[in-house]
C-alpha positions in Angstrom: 23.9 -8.0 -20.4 24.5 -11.7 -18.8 21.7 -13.5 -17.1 24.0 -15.7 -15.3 27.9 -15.3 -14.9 30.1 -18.1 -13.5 31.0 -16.5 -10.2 27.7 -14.4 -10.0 24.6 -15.9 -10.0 21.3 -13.0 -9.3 18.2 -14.6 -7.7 14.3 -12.9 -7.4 11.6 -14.6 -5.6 9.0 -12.2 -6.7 5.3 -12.2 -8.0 4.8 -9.3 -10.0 5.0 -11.6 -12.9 4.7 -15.7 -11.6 2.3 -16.0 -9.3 4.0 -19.2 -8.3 6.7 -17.0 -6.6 4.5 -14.8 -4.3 5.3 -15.7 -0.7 8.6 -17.3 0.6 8.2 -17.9 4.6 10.7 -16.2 6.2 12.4 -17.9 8.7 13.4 -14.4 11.2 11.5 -14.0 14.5 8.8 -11.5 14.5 9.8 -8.3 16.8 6.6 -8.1 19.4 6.1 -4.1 20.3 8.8 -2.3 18.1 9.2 1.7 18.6 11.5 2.7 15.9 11.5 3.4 12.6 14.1 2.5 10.2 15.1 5.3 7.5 14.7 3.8 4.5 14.8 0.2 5.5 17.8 -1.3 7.4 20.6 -3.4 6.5 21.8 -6.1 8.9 24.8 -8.9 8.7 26.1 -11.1 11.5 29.7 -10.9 11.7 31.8 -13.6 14.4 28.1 -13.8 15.5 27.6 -10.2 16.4 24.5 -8.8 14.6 26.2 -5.3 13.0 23.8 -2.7 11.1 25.1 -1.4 7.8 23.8 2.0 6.5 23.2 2.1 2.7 25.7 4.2 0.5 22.6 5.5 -1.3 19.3 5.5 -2.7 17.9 6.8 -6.5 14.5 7.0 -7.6 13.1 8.1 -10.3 9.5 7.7 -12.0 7.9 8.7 -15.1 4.0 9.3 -14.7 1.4 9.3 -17.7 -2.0 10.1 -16.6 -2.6 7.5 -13.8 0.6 4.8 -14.1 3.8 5.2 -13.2 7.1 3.7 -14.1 9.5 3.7 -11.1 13.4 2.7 -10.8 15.0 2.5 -7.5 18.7 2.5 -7.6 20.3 0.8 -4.0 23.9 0.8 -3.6 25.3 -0.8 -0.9 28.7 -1.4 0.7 30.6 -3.5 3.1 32.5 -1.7 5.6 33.7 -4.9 7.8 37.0 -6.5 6.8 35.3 -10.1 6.0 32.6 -11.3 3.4 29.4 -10.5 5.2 25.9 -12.4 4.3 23.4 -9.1 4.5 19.9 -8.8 4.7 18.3 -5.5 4.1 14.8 -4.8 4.8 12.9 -2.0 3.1 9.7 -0.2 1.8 7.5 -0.6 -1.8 4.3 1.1 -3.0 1.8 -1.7 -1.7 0.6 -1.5 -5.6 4.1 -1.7 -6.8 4.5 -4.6 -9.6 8.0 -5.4 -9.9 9.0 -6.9 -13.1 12.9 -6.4 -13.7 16.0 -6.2 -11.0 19.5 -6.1 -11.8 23.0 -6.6 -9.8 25.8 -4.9 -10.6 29.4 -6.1 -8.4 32.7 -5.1 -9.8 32.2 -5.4 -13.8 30.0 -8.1 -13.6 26.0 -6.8 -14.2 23.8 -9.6 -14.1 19.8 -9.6 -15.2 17.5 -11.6 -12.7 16.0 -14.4 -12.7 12.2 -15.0 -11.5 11.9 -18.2 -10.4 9.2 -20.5 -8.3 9.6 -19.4 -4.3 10.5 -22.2 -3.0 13.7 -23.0 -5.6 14.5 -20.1 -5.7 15.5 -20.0 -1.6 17.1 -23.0 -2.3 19.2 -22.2 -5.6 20.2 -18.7 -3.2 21.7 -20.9 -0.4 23.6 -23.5 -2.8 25.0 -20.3 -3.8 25.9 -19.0 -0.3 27.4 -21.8 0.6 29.8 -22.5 -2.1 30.8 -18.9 -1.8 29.3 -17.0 -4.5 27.6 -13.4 -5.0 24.1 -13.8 -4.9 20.8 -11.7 -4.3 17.4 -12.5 -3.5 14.8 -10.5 -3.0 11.8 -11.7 -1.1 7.8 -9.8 -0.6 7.0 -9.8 3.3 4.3 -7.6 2.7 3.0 -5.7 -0.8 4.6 -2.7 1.3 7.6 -4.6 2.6 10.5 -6.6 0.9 13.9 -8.0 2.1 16.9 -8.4 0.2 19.2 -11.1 1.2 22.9 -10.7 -0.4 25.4 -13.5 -0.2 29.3 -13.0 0.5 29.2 -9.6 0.2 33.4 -8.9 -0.4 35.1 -6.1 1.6 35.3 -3.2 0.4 33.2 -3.9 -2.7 30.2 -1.5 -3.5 27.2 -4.0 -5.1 24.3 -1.8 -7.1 20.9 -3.4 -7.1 18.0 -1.8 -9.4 14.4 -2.7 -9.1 11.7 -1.5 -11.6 8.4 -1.5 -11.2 5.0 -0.1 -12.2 1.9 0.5 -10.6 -1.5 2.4 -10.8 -1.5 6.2 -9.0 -4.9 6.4 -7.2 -6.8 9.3 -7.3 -7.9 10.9 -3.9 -10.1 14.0 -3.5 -10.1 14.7 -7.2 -6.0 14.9 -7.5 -3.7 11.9 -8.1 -1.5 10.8 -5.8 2.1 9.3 -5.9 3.3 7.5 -2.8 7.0 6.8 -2.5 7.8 4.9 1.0 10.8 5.9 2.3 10.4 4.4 6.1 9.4 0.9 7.0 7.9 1.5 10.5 7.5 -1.2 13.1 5.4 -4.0 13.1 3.9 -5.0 16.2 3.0 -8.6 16.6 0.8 -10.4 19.5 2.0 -13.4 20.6 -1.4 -15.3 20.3 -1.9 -14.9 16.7 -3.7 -17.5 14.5 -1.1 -20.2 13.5 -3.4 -20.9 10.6 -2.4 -17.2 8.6 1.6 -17.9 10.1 2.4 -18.6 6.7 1.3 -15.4 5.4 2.6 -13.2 8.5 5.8 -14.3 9.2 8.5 -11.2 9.6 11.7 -10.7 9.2 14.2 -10.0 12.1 14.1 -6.1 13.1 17.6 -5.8 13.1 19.3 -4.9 16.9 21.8 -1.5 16.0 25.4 -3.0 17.3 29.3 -2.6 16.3 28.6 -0.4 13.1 25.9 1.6 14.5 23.5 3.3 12.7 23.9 6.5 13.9 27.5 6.8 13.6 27.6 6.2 10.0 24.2 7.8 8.7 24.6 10.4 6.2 22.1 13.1 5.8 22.3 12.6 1.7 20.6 9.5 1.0 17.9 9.3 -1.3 17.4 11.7 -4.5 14.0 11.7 -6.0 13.3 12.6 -9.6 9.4 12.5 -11.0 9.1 13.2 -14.5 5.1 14.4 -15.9 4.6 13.4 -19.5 4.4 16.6 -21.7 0.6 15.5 -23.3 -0.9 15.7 -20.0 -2.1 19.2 -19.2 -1.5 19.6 -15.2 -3.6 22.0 -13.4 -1.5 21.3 -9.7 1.7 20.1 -8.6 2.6 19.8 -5.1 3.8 17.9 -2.3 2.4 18.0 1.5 5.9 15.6 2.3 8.4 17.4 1.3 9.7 20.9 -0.6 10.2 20.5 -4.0 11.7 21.8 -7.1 9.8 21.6 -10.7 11.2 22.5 -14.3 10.0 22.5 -17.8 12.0 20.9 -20.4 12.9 21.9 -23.7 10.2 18.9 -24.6 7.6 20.1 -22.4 8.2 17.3 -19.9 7.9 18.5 -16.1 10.9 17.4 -14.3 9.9 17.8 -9.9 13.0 16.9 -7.7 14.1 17.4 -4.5 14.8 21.1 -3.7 17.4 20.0 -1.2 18.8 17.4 -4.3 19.3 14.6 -1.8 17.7 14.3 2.1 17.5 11.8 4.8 14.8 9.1 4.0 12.6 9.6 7.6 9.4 10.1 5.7 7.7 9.1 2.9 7.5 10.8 -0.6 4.1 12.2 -1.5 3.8 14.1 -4.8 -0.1 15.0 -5.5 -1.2 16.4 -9.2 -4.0 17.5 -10.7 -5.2 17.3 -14.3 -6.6 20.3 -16.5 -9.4 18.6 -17.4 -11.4 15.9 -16.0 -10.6 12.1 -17.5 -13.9 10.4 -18.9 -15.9 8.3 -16.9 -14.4 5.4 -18.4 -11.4 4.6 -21.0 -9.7 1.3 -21.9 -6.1 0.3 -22.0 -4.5 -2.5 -23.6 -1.7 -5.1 -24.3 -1.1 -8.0 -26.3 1.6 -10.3 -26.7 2.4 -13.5 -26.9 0.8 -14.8 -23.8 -2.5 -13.2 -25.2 -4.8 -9.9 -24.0 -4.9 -8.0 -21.0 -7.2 -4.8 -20.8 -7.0 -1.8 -17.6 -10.8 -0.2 -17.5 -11.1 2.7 -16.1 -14.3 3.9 -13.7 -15.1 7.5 -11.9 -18.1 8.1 -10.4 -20.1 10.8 -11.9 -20.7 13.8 -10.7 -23.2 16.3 -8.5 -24.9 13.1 -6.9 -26.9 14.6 -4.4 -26.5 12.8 -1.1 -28.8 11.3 1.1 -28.2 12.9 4.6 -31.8 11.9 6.5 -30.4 8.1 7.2 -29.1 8.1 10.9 -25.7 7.1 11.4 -23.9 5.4 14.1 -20.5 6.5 14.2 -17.8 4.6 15.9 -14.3 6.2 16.5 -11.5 3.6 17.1 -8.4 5.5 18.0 -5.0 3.5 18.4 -3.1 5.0 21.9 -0.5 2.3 21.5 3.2 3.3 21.9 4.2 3.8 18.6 1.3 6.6 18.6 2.8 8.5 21.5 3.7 12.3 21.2 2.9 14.2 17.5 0.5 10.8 16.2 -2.0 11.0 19.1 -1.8 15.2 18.7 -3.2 14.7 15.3 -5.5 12.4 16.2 -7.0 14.9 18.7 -7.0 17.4 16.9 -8.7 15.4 14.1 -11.8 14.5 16.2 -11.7 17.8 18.0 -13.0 19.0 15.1 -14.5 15.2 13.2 -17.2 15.3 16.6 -18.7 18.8 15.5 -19.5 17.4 11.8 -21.8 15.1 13.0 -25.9 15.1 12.1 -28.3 16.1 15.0 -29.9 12.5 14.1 -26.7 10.4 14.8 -25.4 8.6 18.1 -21.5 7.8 18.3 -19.4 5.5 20.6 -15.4 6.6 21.2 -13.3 3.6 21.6 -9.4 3.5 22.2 -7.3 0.4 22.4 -3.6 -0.7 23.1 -3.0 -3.7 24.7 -6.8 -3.8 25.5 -10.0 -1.9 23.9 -11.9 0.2 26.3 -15.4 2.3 25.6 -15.2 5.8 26.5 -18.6 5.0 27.8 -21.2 2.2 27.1 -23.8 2.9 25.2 -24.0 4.9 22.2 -25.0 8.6 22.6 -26.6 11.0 20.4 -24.6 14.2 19.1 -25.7 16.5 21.4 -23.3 19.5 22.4 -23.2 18.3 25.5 -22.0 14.7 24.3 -19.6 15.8 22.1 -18.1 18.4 24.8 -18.2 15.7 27.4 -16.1 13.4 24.1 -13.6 16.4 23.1 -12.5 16.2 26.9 -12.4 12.5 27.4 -10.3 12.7 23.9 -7.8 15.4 25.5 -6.9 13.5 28.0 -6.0 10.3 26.0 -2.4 8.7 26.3 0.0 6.5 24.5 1.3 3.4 25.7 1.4 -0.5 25.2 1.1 -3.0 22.5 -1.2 -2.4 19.3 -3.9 -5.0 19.8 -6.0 -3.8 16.6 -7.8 -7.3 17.0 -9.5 -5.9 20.3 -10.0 -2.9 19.0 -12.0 -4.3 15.9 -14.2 -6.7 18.6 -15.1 -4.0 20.3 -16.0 -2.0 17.6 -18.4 -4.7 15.5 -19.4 -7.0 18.3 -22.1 -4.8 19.8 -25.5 -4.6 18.0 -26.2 -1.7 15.7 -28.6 1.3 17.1 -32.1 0.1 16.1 -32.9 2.9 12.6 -29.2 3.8 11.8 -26.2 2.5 9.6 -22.8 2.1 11.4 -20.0 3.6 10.3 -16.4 2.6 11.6 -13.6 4.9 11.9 -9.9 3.8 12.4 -7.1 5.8 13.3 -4.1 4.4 13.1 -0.8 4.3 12.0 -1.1 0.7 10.9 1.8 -0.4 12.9 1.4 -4.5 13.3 2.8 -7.9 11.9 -0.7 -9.8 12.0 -2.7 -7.6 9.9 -4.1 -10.7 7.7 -5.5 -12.1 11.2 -7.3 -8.4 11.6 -8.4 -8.3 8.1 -9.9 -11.7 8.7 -11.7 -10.7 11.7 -13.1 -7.8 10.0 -14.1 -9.5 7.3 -16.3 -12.3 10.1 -17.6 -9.3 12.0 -18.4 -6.6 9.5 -22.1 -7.3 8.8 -23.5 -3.7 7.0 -21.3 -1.7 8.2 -18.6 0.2 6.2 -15.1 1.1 7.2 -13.1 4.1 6.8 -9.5 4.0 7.4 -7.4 7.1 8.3 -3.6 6.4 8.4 -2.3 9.3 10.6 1.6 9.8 10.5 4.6 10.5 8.0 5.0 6.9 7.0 2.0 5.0 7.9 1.0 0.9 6.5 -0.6 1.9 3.8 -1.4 -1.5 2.9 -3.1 -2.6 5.7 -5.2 0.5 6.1 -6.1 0.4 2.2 -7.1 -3.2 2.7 -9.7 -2.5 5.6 -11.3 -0.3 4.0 -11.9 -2.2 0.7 -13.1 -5.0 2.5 -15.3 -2.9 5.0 -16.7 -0.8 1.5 -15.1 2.2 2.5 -12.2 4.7 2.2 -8.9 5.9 3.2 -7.5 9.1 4.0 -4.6 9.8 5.8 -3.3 13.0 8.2 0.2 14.5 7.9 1.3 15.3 11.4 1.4 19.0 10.0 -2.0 19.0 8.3 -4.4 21.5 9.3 -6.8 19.6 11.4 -9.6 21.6 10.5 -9.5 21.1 6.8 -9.0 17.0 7.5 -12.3 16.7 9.7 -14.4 18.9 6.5 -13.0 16.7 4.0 -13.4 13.0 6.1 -16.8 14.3 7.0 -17.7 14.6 3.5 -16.1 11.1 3.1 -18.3 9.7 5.4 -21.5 10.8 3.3 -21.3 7.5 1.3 -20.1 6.6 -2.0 -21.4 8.0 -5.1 -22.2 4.9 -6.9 -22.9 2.0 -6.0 -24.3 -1.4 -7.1 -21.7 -1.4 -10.6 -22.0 -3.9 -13.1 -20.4 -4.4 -16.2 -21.9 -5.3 -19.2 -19.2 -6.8 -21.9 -21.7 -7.5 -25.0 -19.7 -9.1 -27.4 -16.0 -8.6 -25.8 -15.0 -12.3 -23.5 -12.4 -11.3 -20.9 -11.7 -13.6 -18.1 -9.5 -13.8 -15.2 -10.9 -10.2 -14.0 -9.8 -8.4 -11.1 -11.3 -7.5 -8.5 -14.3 -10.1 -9.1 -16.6 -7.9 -7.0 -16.7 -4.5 -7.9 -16.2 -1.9 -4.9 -18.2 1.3 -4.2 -17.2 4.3 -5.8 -16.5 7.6 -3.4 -16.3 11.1 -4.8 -13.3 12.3 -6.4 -12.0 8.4 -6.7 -11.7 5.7 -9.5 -10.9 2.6 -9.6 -9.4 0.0 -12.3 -11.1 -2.9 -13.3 -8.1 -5.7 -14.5 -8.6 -8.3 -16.9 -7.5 -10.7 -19.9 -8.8 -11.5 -22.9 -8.3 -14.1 -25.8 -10.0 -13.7 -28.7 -9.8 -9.8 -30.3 -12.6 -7.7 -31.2 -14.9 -4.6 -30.8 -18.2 -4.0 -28.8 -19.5 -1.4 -26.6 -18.6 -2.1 -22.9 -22.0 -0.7 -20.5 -21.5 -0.1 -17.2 -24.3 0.5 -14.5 -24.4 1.6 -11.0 -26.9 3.4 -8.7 -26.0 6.9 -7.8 -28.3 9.3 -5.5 -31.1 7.0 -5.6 -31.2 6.8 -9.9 -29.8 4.4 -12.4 -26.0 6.0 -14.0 -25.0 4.1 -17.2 -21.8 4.7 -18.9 -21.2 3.1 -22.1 -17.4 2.7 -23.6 -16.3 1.5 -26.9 -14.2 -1.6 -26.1 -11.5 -2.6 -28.6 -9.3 -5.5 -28.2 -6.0 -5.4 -30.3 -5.6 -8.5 -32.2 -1.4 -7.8 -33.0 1.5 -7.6 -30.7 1.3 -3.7 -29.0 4.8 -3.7 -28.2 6.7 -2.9 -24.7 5.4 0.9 -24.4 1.6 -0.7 -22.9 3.7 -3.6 -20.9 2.4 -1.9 -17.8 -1.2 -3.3 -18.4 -0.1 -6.7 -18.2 1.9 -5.6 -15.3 -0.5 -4.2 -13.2 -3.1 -7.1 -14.0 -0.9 -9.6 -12.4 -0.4 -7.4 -9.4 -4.3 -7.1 -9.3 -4.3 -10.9 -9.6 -2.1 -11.6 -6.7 -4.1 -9.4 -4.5 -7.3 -11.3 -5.5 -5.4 -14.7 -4.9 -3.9 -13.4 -1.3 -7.2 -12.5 -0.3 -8.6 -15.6 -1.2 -5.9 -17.5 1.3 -7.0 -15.3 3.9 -10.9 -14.5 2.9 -13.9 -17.6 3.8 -15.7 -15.7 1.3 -13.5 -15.8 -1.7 -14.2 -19.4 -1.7 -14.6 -19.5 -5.4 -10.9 -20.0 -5.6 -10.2 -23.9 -6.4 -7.3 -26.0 -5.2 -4.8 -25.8 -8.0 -5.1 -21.9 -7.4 -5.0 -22.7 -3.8 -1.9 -24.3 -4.4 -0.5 -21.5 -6.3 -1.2 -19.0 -3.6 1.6 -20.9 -1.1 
């Protein structure tokens, strides 16, 4: 395989493994108020300078999944129907936990390995390229859930194969794990007041406008084949998927193969493969890798179990529904629906506030209320009659939520529903962060392909959780589950205890609450090998919990089968260091880091 060809050269700007290379400004204007969703990304080229919209050919993926990682290939082959070379840009969806680490181009008989390089050369080694007439690629992170790939003289005619790998952790939601596979990038609304000071961070690329080649026209209904393989050691109690219908078959080596029972469909929706393990994992287990660079270790935490909640605290809920336009029609029915039944959960002892916000946030009425029937009758009917329309000013809707002062006695609780869709979330996160005080948010992503990034993010900075509503999830069973959600996390308070063991560069630096039927991975490095018990402590129902786990790091090279922990560390890194550009209180980051961040 050739790393670099004479006529070929293969370009990735991309920070699963440099950090240097995270973020590359985009220079496209933001779309303000978008209300259409792209299947499976779009492809765009301008062409006598006529914008034209290219469908791609096809789209492959297929992951293998042992325990709770997953290996992922996506296979992208595009075309170019014009009768010129065509400079494209195609904009697509990741897993927001996705850490790419290998990409491949493949025009004519030429394939051609990638090269990871520092952001900024490598936008400017891709337009030397362009403009002396060469293939290129480069592939550029807008988001964690958002990429665009930006091909140079794309010949007539010629089919050109791009394949990105990556791996990533598989969190585990209501006690099954769950595979997320975007399929859709959704539109990003974006005010036109943001903060100039997070610009560099929120940039978008151009939606692209459908013209000439149209969209429609040339869309087939084949496009993306899915194939998840289930490692024969790991005994599986449930498969299933709430997305789409699926088809699942032992091998001859025990391995479960689940596909596509249609073989290939139209990518409108995202993938979502849920499975459940025989037995319970331990509390906590240790994986690691060594190499040449040094140590890295994944540790495993999950709460324990029958922690008996405290339900005598009052609570003051605070519902923040999203009416904008892009919720309008099936969105804002679930939503309904959802509190319909969400407002008859609720304690005797709480008081709630409704609000809904679009291009403003309003109070269904002023002052919290407590749940009597008649309150929540007199909120079922103000929620009936809500409608969609306008931009998604989330940064209202936050104000509105955390500015007033808490009920005197209770602990607020914030509940967003949303589909996620806007371009400034790091100016929301931001403001959440300056406003949150003790409350805890809860994030619940409602829709078929919602922003799972931002709505993961609010919540772990508010010390909550997400969930998210199909449009054809029973509404009934959503509100039982979220209310138990909204019970509190089972442990709380964790610290880690290393004894002996000296790891460093750890991710996350402050460790989250744990909910029921959750975990979460604690990333890290180490450089000097050895053995000691690992103790780990958190309050759960009131008492101490200690878990103790006997850590053991590997001295010798561990080969390429545990590359993934070294992987899925520098993923956890960059969020850590992305947070920090955006975060007053992850201050403890220093200037070369700083640095390293841009």
């Amino acid at each position: 395989m050739k790393s670099l060809v004479l006529h070929v050269l293969f370009i990735v700007a991309l920070a699963a493994l440099l950090l240097l290379a995270f973020i590359i400004p985009t220079q496209g204007l933001a779309q303000t108020g978008a209300e259409f969703q792209e299947p499976g990304g779009s492809m765009e080229a301008v062409i006598g300078g006529q914008r034209i919209d290219f469908p791609v050919l096809h789209t492959d993926i297929e992951a293998s999944i042992q325990g709770d990682t997953a290996t992922v290939k996506v296979t992208q082959v595009f075309a170019n129907p014009a009768q010129e070379p065509v400079h494209a840009r195609y904009l697509f969806p990741l897993n927001e936990r996705a850490a790419v680490h290998a990409m491949t181009m493949v025009v004519g008989n030429e394939r051609i390995q990638a090269v990871i390089m520092e952001s900024r050369q490598a936008q400017e080694t891709f337009e030397q390229a362009k403009e002396e007439g060469r293939a290129a690629s480069l592939l550029t992170q807008q988001r964690p859930n958002m990429f665009t790939q930006d091909l140079a003289n794309l010949m007539p005619g010629n089919e050109v194969t791009v394949t990105l790998e990556y791996v990533q952790s598989v969190p585990r939601r209501d006690n099954a794990y769950e595979l997320v596979v975007p399929l859709v990038v959704g539109p990003r609304y974006v005010p036109q007041d943001r903060d100039p000071q997070l610009q560099e961070l929120e940039d978008l690329p151009d939606y692209p406008g459908v013209t000439g080649l149209t969209l429609s026209e040339e869309l087939t209904q084949e496009r993306v084949a899915i194939s998840v393989d289930l490692e024969a050691d790991m005994e599986i109690a449930l498969i299933e998927s709430p997305s789409h219908a699926i088809q699942e078959d032992i091998l001859e080596n025990g391995l479960r193969r689940v596909t596509l029972a249609q073989g290939r469909v139209i990518d409108n929706k995202d993938f979502v493969l849920r499975y459940q393990l025989a037995s319970s994992l331990v509390q906590a287990g240790l994986l690691t890798h060594h190499d040449e660079r040094g140590g890295f270790f994944s540790l495993l935490i999950e709460p324990p179990s029958g922690v008996e909640m405290d339900q005598t605290t009052p609570r003051e809920l605070v519902f923040v529904i999203d009416t904008s336009g892009s919720m309008d029609g099936q969105p804002l029915d679930a939503c309904k629906a959802f509190m319909r039944q969400c407002l008859q959960t609720m304690r005797p002892n709480d008081v709630f506030r409704i609000v809904r916000f679009a291009n403003q946030a309003r109070d269904i009425w002023v002052d919290p209320k407590y749940a009597t029937t008649s309150n929540i009758n007199q909120a079922i009917s103000a929620v009936n009659n809500l409608q969609a329309g306008g931009g998604t000013e989330m940064r209202a809707g936050v104000l509105r939520a955390l500015e007033p002062p808490v009920t005197p006695g209770t602990v607020r609780l914030v509940v967003f529903l949303t589909d996620g869709y806007i371009g400034n979330e790091y100016e929301v996160l931001r403001l959440i962060n300056e406003n949150l005080g003790q409350a805890r948010i809860f994030s619940l992503g409602v829709g078929t392909s919602v922003n799972r990034f931002l709505l993961e993010e609010m919540s772990a900075i508010g010390r909550g959780r997400t969930r998210y509503i199909d449009l054809d999830d029973n509404a009934h069973d959503a509100a039982v589950a979220f209310a138990r959600t909204l019970e509190g996390p089972v442990l709380t308070d964790i610290s880690i205890d290393w004894g002996a063991l000296e790891p460093f560069q750890i991710s996350p630096p402050t460790i989250p609450d744990l909910f029921a039927g959750e975990s979460i991975r604690i990333q890290g490095r180490y450089s000097t090998p050895g053995q000691g018990t690992i103790i780990i402590k958190g309050m759960a129902g009131g008492n101490q919990a200690v878990v103790k786990v006997l850590g053991y790091f590997p001295p010798g090279d561990t080969g390429s089968e545990t590359q993934s922990v070294a992987l899925m560390w520098a993923r956890a890194r960059i969020e850590t260091f992305t947070r920090a550009f955006y975060l007053p209180h992850y201050a403890w980051v220093d200037v070369d880091q700083q640095e390293q961040i841009r």
